[in-house]
C-alpha positions as a Markdown table, in Angstrom:
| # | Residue | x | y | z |
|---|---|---|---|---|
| 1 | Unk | 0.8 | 24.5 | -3.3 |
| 2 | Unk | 1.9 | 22.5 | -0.7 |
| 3 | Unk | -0.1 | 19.7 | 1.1 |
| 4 | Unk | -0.8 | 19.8 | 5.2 |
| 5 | Unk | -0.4 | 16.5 | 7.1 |
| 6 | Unk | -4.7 | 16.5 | 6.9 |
| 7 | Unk | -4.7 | 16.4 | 3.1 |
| 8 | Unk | -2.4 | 13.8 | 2.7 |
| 9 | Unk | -5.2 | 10.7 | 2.2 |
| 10 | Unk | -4.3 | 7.1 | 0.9 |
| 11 | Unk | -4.0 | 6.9 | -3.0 |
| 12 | Unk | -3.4 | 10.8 | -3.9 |
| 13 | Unk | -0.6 | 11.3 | -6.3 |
| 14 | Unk | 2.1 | 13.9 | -5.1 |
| 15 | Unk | 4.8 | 15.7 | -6.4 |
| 16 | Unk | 8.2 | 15.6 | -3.6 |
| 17 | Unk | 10.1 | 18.4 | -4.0 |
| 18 | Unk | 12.5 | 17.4 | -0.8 |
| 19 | Unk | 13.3 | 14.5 | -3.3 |
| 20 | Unk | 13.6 | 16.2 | -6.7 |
| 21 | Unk | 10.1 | 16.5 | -8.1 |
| 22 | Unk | 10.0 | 12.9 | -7.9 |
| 23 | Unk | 5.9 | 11.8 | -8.0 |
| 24 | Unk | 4.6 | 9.1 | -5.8 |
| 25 | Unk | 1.2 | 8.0 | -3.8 |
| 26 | Unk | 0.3 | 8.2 | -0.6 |
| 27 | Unk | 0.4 | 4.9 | 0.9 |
| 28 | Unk | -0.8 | 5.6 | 4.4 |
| 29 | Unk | 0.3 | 8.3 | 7.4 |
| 30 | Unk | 1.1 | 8.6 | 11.0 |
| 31 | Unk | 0.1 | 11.2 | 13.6 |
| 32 | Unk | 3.2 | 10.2 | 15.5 |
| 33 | Unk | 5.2 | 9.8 | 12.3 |
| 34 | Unk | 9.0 | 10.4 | 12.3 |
| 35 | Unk | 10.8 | 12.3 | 15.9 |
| 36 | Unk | 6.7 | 12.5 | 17.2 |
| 37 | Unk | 6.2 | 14.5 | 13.5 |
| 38 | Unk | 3.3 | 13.4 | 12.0 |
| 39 | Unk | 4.4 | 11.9 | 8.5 |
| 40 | Unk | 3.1 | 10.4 | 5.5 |
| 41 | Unk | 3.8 | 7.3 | 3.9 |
| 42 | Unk | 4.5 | 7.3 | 0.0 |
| 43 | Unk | 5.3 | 4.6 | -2.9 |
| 44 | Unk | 7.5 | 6.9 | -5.1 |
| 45 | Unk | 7.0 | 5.8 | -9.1 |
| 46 | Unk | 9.8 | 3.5 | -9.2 |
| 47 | Unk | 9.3 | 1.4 | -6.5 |
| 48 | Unk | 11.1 | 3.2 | -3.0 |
| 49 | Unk | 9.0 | 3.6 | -0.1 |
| 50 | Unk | 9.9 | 6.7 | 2.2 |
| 51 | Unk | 8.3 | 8.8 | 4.8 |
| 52 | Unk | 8.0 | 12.6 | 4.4 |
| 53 | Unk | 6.6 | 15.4 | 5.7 |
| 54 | Unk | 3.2 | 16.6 | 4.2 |
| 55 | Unk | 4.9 | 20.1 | 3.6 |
| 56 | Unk | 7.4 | 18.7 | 0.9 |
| 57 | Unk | 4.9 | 17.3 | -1.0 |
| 58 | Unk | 2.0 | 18.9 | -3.2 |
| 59 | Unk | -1.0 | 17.1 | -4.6 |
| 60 | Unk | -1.5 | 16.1 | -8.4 |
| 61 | Unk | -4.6 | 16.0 | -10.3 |
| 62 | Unk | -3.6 | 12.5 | -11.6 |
| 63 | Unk | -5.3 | 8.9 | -11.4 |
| 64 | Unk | -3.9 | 6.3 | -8.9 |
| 65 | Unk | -2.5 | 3.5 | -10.4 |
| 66 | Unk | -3.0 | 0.4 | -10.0 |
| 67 | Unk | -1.6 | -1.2 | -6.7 |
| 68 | Unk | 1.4 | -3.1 | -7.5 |
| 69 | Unk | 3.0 | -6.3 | -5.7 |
| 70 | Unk | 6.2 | -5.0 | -3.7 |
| 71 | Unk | 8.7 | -7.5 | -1.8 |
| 72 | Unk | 7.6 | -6.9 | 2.2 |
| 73 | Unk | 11.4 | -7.3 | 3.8 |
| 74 | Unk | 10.2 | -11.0 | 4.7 |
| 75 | Unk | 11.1 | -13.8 | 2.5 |
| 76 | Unk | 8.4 | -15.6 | 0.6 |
| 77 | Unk | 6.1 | -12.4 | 1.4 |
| 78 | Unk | 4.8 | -10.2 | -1.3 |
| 79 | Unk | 2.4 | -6.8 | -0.4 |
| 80 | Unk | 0.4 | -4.0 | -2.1 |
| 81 | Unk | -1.6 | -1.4 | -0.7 |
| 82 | Unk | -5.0 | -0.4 | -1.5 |
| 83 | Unk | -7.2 | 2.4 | 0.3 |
| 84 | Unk | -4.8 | 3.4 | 3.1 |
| 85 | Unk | -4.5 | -0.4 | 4.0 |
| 86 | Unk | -1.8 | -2.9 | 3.4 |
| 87 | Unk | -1.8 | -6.4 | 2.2 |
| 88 | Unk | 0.3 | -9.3 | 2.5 |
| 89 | Unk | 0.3 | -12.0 | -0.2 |
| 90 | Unk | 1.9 | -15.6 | 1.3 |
| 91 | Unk | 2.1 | -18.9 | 1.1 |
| 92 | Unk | 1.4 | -20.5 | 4.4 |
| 93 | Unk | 2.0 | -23.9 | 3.3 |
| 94 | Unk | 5.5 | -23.5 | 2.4 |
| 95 | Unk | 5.1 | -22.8 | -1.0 |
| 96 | Unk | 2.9 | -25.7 | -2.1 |
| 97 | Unk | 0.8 | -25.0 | -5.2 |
| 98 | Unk | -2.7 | -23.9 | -4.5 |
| 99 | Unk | -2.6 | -22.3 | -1.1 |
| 100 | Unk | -1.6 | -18.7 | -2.0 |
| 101 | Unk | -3.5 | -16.6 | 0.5 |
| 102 | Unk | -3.9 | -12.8 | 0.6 |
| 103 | Unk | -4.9 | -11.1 | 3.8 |
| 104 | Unk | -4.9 | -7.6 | 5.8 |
| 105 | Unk | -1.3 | -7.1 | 7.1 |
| 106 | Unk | -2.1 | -4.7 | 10.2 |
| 107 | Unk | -4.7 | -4.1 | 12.4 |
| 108 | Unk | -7.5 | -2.1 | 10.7 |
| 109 | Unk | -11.0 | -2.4 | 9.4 |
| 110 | Unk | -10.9 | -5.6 | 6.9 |
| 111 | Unk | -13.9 | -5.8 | 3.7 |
| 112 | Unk | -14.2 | -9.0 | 4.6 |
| 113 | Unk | -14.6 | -8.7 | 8.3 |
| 114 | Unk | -11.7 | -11.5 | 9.3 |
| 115 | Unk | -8.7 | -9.8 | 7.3 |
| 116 | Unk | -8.5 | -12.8 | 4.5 |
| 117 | Unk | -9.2 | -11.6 | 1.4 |
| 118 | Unk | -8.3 | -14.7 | -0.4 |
| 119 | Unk | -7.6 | -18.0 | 0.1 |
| 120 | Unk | -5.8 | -21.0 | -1.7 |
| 121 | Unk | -4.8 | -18.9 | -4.8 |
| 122 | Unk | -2.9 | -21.1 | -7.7 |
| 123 | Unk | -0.2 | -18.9 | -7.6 |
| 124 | Unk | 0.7 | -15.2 | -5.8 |
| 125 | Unk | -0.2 | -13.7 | -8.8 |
| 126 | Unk | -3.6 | -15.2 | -9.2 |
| 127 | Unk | -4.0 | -14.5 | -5.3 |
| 128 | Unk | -3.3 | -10.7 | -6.0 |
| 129 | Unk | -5.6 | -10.3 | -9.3 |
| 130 | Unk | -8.4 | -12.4 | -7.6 |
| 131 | Unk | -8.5 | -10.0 | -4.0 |
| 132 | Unk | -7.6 | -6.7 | -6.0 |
| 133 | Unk | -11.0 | -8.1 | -8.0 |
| 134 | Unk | -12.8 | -8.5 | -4.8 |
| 135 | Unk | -11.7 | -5.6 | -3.1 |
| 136 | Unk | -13.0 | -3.4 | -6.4 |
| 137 | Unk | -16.8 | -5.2 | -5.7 |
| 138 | Unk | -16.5 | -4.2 | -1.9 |
């Protein structure tokens, strides 16, 4: 059974059979999507990001994992995703110890109102468990 662009919501596993049966979780999706398509956006098990079409891909009765760190395209920049929304993990003070920050990457409803999620983490990895922690209790 395939899935229509309405199905496709954040954090359902899928199945893409336009890329070999390969599974994945919807990360997000856009009316306006790819050519004025509406598309959904997917982390394939793996690691790749991609768009599709919600008419190559068919839901699975499966848990979501748990949102992984993933390199952002800018340097020093980590991200996850979490409920249709994405993150950004950083360092705004140039890498010094103790000021690892996490905070909503696009515009969109924040949990905690002014996008920051966390602030002055010991490390990015600390930063990460500490807001996915947060983000649970929200």
């Amino acid at each position: 059974m395939t899935m229509t662009f309405e199905q496709a919501a954040p954090d359902t596993r899928v199945t893409c059979h336009s890329r070999g049966g390969i599974k994945g979780t919807v990360l997000g999706k856009n009316e306006k999507g790819i050519d004025g398509r509406p598309a959904v956006f997917l982390l394939f098990d793996g690691g790749a990001r991609a768009w599709n079409w919600a008419e190559q891909l068919s839901p699975l009765d499966e848990p979501t994992p748990a949102p992984q760190l993933l390199p952002s395209g800018t340097r020093g920049v980590s991200e996850f995703w979490k409920g249709g929304l994405r993150y950004r993990v950083f360092n705004p003070a140039a890498g010094a110890s103790g000021y690892w920050q996490v905070s909503l990457a696009h515009d969109g409803t924040s949990p905690t109102g002014d996008g920051v999620v966390v602030n002055r983490g010991d490390t990015r990895k600390a930063a990460f468990e500490a807001a996915l922690a947060k983000l649970a209790a929200s």
